[in-house]
ROTILUM-491954 format. One record per residue (C-alpha): x, y, z; residue number from 1; residue in three letters. Coordinates in Angstrom, 1 decimal, decimal comma, always signed. Each point is the difference from the previous one (the first is absolute). Layout:
! ROTILUM-491954
       x       y       z    k    r
       X       Y       Z  NUM  ALA
...
***
This chain:
! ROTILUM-491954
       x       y       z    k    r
  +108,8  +116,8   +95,1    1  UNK
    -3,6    -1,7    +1,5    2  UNK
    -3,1    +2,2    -0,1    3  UNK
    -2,3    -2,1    +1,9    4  UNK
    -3,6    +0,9    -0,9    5  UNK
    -1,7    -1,2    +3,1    6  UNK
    -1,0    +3,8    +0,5    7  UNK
    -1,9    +0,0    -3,2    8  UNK
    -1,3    -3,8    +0,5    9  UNK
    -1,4    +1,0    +3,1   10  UNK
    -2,2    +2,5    -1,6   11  UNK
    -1,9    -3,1    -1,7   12  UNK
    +0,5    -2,1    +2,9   13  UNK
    +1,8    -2,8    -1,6   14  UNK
    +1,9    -2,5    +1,8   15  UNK
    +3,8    +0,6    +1,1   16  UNK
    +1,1    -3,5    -2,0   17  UNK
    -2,1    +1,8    -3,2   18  UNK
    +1,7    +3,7    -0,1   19  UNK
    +2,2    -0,2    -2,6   20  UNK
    +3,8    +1,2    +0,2   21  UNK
    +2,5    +1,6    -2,1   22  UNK
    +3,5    -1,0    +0,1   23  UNK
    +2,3    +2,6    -2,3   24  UNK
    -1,7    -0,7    -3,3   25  UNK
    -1,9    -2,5    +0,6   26  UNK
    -4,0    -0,1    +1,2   27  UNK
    -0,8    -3,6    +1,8   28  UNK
    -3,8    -0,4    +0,2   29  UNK
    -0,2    -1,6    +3,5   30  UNK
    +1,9    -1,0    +3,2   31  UNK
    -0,3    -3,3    -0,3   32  UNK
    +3,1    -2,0    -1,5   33  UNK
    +1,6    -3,3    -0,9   34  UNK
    +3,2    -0,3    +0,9   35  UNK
    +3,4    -2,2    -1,2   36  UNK
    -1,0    -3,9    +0,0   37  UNK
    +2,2    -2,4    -0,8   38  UNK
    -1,2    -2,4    -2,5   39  UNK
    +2,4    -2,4    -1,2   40  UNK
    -1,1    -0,6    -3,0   41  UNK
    +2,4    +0,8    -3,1   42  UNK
    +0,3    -3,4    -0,8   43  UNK
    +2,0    +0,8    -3,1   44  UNK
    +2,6    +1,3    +2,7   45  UNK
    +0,9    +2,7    -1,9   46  UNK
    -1,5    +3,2    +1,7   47  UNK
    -2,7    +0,7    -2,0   48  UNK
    -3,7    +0,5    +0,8   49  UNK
    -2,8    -2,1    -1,4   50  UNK
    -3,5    -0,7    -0,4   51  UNK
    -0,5    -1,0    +4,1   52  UNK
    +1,6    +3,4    +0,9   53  UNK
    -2,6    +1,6    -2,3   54  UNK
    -2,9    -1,7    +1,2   55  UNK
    +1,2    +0,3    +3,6   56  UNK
    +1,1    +3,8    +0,2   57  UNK
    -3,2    +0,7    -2,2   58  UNK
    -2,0    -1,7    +2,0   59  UNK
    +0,4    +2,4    +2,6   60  UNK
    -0,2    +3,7    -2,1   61  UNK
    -3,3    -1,6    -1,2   62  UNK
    -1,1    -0,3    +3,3   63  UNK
    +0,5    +3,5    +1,1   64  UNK
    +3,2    +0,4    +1,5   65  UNK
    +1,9    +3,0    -0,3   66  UNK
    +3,3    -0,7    -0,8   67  UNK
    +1,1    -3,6    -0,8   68  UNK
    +3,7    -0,4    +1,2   69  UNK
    +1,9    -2,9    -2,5   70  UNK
    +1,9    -2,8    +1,6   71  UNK
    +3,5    +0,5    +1,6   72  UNK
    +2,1    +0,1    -3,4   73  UNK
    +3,6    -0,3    -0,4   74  UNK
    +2,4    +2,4    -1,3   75  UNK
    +1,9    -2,9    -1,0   76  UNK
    +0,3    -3,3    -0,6   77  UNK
    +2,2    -0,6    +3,3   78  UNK
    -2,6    +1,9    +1,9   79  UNK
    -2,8    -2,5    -0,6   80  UNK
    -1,5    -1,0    +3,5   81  UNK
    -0,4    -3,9    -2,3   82  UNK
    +0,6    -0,1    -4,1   83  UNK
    -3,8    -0,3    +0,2   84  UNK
    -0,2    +3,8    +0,4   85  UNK
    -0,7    +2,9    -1,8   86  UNK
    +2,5    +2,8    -1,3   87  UNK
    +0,7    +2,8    -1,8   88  UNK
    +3,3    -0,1    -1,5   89  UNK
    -0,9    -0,5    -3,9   90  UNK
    -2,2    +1,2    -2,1   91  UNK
    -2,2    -3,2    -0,3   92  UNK
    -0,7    +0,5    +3,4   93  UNK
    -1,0    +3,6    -1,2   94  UNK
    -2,3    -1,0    -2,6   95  UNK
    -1,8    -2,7    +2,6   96  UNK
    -0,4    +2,5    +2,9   97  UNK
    -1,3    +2,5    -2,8   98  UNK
    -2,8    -2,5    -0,9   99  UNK
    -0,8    +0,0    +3,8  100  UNK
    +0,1    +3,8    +0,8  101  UNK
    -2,3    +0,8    -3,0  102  UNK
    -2,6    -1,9    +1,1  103  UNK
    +0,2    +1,0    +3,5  104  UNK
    -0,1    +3,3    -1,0  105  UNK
    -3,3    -0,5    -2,3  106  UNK
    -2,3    -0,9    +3,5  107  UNK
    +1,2    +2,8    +1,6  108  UNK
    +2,5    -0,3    +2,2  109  UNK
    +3,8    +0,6    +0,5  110  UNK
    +2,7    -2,3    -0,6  111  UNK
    +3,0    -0,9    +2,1  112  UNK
    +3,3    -1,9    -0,1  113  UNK
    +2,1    -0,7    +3,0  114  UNK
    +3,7    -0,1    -0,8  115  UNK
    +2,0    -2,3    +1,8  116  UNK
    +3,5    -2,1    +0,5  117  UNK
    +0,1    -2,9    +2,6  118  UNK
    +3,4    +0,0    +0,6  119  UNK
    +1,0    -2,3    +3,0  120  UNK
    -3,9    -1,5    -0,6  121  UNK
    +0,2    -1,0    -3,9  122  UNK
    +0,1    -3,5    -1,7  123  UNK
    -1,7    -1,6    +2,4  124  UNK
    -3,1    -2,6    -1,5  125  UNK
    -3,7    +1,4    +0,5  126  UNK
    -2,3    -2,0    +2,1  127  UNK
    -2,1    -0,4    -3,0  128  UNK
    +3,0    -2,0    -1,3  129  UNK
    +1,5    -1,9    +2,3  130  UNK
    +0,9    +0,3    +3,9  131  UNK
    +1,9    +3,2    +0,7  132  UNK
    +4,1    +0,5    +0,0  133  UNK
    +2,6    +1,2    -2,1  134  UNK
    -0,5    -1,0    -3,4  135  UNK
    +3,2    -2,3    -1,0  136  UNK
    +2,6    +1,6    -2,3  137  UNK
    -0,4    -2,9    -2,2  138  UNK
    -3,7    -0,1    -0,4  139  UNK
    +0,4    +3,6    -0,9  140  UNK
    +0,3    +1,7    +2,9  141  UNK
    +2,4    +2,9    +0,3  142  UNK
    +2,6    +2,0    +2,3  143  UNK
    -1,5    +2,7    +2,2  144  UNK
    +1,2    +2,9    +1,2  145  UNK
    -1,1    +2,1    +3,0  146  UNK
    +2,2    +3,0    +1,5  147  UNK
    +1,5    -2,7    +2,7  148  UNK
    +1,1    -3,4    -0,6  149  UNK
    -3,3    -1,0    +2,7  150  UNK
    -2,1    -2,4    -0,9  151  UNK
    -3,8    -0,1    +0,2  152  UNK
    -0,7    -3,3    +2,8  153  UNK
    -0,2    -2,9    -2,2  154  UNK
    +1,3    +1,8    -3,2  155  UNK
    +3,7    -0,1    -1,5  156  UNK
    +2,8    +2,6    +1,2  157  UNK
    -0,7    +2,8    -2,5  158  UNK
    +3,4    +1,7    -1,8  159  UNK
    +0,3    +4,0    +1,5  160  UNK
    -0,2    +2,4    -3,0  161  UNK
    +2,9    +2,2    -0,3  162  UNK
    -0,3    +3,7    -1,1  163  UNK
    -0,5    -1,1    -3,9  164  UNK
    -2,8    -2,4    +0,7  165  UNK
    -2,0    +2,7    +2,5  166  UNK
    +0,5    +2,7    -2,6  167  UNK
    -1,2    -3,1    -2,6  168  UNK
    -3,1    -0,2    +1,9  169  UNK
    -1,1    +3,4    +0,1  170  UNK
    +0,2    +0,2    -3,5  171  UNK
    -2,0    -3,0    -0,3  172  UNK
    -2,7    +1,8    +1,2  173  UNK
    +0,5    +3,1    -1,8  174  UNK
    -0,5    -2,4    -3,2  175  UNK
    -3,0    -1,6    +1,4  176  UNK
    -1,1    +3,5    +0,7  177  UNK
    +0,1    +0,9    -3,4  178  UNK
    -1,9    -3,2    -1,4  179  UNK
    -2,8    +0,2    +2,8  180  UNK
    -0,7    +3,2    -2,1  181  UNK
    +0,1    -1,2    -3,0  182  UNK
    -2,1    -2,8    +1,2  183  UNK
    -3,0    +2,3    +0,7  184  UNK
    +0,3    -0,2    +4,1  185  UNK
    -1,3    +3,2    +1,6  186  UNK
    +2,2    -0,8    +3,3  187  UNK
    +2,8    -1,9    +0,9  188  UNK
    +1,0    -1,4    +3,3  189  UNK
    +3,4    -0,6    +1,4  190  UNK
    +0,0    -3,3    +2,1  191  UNK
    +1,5    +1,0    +2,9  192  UNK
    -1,1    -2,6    +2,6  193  UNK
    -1,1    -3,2    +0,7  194  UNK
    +4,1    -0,8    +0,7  195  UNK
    +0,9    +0,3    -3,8  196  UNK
    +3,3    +1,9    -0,8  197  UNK
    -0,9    +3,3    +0,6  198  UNK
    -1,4    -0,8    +2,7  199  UNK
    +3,0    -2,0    +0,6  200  UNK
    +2,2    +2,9    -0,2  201  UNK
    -2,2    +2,0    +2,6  202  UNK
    -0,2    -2,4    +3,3  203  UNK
    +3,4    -0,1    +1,7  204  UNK
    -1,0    -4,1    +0,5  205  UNK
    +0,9    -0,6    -3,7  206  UNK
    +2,4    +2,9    -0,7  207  UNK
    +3,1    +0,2    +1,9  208  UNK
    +2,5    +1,9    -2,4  209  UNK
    +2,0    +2,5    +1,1  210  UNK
    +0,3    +2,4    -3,1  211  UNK
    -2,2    +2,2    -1,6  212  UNK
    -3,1    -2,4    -0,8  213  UNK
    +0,2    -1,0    +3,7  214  UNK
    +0,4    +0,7    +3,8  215  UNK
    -2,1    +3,4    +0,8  216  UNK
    -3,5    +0,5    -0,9  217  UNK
    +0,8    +2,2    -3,1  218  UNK
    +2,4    -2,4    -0,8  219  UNK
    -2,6    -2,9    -0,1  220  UNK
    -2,5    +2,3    -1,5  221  UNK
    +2,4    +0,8    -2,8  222  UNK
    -1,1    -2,9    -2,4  223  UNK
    -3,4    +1,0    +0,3  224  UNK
    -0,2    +4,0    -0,6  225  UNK
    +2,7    -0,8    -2,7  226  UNK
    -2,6    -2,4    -2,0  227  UNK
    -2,5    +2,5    +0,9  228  UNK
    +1,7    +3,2    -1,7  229  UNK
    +0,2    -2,3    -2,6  230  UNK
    -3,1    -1,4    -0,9  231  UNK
    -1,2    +3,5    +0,6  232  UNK
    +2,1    +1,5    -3,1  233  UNK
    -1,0    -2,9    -2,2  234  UNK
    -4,1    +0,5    +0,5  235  UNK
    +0,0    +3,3    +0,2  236  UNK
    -1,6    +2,9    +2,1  237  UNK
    -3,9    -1,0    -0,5  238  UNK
    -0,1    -3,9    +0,5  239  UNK
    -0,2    -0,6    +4,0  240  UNK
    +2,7    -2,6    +1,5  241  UNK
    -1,0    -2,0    +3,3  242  UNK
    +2,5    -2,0    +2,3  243  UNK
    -0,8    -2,8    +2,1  244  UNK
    +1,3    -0,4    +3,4  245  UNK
    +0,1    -2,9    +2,6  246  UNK
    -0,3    +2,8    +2,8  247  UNK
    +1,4    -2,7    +2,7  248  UNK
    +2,4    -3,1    -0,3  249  UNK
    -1,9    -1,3    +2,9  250  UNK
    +3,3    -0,4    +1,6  251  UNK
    +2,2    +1,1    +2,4  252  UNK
    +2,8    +2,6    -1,1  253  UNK
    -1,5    +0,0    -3,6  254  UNK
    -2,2    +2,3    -2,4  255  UNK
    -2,6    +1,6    +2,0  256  UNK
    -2,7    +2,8    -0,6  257  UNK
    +1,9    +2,7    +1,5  258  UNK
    +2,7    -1,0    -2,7  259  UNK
    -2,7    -0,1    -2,8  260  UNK
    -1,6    +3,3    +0,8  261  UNK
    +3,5    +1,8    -0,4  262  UNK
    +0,7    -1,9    -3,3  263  UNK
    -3,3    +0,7    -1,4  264  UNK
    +0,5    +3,9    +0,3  265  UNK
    +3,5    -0,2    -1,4  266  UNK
    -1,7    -2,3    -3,2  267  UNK
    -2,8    +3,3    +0,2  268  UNK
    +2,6    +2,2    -0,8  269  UNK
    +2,0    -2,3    -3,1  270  UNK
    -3,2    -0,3    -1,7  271  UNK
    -2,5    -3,1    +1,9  272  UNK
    -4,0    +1,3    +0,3  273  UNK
    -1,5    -2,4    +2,1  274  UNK
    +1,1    -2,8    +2,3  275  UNK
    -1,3    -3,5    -0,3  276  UNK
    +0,5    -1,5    +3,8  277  UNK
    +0,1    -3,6    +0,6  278  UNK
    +2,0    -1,5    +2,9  279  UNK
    +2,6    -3,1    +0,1  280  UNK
    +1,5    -2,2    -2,1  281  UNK
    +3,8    +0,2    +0,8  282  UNK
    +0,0    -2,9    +2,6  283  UNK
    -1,1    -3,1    +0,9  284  UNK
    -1,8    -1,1    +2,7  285  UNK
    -1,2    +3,9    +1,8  286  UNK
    -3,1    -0,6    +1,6  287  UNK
    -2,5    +2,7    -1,4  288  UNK
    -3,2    +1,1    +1,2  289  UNK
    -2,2    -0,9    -2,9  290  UNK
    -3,2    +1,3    +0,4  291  UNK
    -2,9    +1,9    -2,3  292  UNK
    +1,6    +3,0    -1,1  293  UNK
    +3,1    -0,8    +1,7  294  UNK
    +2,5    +2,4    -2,2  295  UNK
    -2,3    +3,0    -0,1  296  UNK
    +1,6    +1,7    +3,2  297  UNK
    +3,5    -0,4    -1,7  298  UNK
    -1,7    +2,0    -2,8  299  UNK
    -1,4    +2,7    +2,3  300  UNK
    +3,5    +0,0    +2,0  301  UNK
    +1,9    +1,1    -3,5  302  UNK
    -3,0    +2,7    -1,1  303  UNK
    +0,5    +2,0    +3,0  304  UNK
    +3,4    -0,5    +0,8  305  UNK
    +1,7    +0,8    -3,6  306  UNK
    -2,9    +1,8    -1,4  307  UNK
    -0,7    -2,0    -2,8  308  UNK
    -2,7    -1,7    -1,5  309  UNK
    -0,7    -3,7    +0,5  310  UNK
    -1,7    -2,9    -1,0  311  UNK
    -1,3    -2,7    +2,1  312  UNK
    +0,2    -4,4    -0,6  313  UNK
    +0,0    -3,0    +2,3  314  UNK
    -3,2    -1,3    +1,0  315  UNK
    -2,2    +2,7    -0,9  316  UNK
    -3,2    -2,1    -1,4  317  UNK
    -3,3    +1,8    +0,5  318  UNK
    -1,6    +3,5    -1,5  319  UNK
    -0,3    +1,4    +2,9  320  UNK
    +3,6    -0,9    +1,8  321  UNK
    +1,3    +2,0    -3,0  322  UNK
    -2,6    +2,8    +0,3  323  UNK
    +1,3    +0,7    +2,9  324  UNK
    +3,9    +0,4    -0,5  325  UNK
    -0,8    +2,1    -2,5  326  UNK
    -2,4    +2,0    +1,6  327  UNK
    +2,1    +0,4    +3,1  328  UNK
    +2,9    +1,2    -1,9  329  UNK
    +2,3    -3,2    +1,1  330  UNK
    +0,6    -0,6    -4,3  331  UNK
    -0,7    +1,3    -2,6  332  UNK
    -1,0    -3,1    -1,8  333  UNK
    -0,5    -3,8    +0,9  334  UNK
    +1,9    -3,0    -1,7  335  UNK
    -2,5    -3,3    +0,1  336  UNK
    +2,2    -2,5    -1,2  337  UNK
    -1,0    -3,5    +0,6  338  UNK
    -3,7    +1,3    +0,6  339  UNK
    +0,1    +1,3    -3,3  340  UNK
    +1,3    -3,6    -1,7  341  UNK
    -3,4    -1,3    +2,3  342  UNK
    -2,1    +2,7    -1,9  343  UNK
    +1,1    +1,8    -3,0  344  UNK
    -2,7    +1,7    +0,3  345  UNK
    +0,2    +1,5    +3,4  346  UNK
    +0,4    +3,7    -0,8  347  UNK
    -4,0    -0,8    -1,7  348  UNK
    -0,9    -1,3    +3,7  349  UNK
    +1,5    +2,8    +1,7  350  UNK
    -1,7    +2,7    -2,0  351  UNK
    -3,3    -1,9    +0,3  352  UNK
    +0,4    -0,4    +3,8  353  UNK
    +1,4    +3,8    +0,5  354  UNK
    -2,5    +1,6    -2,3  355  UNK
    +2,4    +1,0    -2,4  356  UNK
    -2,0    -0,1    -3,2  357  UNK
    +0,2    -2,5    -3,3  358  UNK
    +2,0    +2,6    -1,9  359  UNK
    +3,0    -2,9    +0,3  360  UNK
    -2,0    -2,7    -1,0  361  UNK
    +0,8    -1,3    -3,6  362  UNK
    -2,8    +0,4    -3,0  363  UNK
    +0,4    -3,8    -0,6  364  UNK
    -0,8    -0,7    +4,3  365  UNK
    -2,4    +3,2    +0,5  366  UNK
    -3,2    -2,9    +0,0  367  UNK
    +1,6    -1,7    +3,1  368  UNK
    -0,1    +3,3    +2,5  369  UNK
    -1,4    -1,0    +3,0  370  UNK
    -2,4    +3,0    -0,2  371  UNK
    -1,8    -1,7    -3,2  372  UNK
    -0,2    -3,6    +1,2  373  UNK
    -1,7    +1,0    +3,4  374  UNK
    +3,2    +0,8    +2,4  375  UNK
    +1,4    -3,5    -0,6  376  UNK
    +3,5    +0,0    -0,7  377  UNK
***
């Protein structure tokens, strides 16, 4: 459901990062996109969305990017990561993300929102807040659940959902689903990764059950291609739906690539366009190679293996780093996460230094291209 324009790009000789892509319905105007950052900030602690999260996800479709991925947000108020984040469960939380998605929309680009439950990994205390841990149940902290009773090191021992709590879940999502539409989010994202339930229920390190949410692969996988088919019947045929991997546990006997490359073509088939791939996050202490770029190879690993399309994150930071996974084929599309919190304006850069053209660059900013104040940037 991708038509990739590079053919027609290439006519005009415009950068890879700069083609623009079509997912299903939707037309996103360049490669270059902001994906799911954690901000802490709902100080209210009641899900919802406020002036920061406008300023900060703004920020970024002002300064060019393509598609501007909002924060992980939970289904539910059990699936907040802290009680300082974001969720879509209610429609207040509908009304602020609406706010936030219109203007967005207005500079250009597309909106995102990343749907997510932390299971084993919820109420724990943000840095910003306090040192990290379980947040206590009588400072309003709250059970967790995960699909073992395993805790996450340094966390509390999590309560296994039975079959009423998983099929709970996955219609948690389907209702999230339905207000990320009515929100005004062209894409939604189902947090798979980064050792959060789903992906909790995919690694055999956190899920040990031995019924039909466990064991085998499709057994493992279940949780996932079920929240997929639904999320998929909620948004419909046109709006595109991503998932986001942690393609390796960075451990032995866990969630590897191999794993993720089959998963991702059975999530193809129940409706899932394109595959965010990050890497860890289930475990403690793995040693990982952290380098420039480090995750990209993951990405490339999933394209050709499963046939999908792929996005690219993890220390991605320059133009032409990202020019070049594109071009090459290894993703479709780059994430720059905490480059992009650097400089919102990064996309701006990136055409400048590519020779991509101003055509991105606000009215209100068009003064400030390098090109009219003698190359300096």
């Amino acid at each position: 459901m991708i038509r990739d324009d590079r053919a027609v790009a290439e006519e005009h000789d415009a950068p890879a990062l700069f083609r623009p892509i079509r997912i299903r319905g939707l037309e996103i105007r360049n490669r270059v996109w902001v994906p799911p950052l954690c901000q802490y900030s709902v100080t209210e602690r009641d899900g919802v969305p406020h002036d920061w999260h406008l300023v900060h996800l703004g920020s970024m479709a002002a300064g060019g990017a393509g598609l501007v991925i909002a924060e992980a947000t939970a289904v539910s108020p059990e699936g907040r990561i802290s009680d300082y984040d974001t969720g879509l469960w209610n429609d207040a939380q509908v009304a602020a993300w609406a706010r936030i998605t219109r203007f967005i929309r207005s500079q250009g680009a597309a909106s995102g929102i990343q749907l997510a439950h932390a299971g084993r990994k919820a109420s724990v205390w943000p840095e910003t807040v306090r040192g990290t841990g379980s947040q206590p149940l009588d400072e309003g902290g709250w059970t967790t659940v995960a699909p073992s009773e395993i805790a996450f090191d340094g966390l509390r021992t999590p309560v296994a959902l039975d079959e009423a709590g998983i099929l709970g879940v996955i219609e948690e999502f389907r209702a999230a689903a339905r207000r990320a539409v009515e929100a005004g989010f062209d894409v939604v994202e189902v947090h798979a990764a980064h050792g959060y339930l789903v992906h909790q229920f995919l690694s055999p390190l956190s899920n040990v059950r031995d019924d039909g949410w466990g064991g085998d692969l499709r057994g493992r996988a279940r949780l996932l291609l079920e929240i997929v088919r639904a999320v998929r019947a909620e948004i419909g045929e046109r709006m595109p739906m991503f998932v986001r991997f942690s393609a390796t546990d960075w451990a032995p006997g866990g969630w590897d690539e191999e794993q993720t490359s089959t998963v991702a073509g059975w999530a193809a088939e129940a409706g899932a366009d394109l595959f965010d791939i990050s890497t860890g996050g289930l475990v403690r202490d793995v040693r990982i190679p952290v380098g420039p770029g480090y995750q990209a190879a993951h990405a490339e690993f999933v394209r050709g293996r499963a046939g999908v399309s792929v996005s690219a994150v993890g220390r991605i930071t320059t133009p032409e780093q990202a020019e070049r996974l594109v071009a090459s084929g290894a993703a479709d599309a780059v994430m720059f996460g905490k480059a992009m919190m650097r400089d919102p304006h990064l996309a701006l850069r990136a055409a400048n230094e590519l020779g991509a053209g101003a055509a991105i660059w606000p009215p209100q900013y068009r003064r400030a291209r390098p090109e009219v104040n003698d190359g300096e940037w």
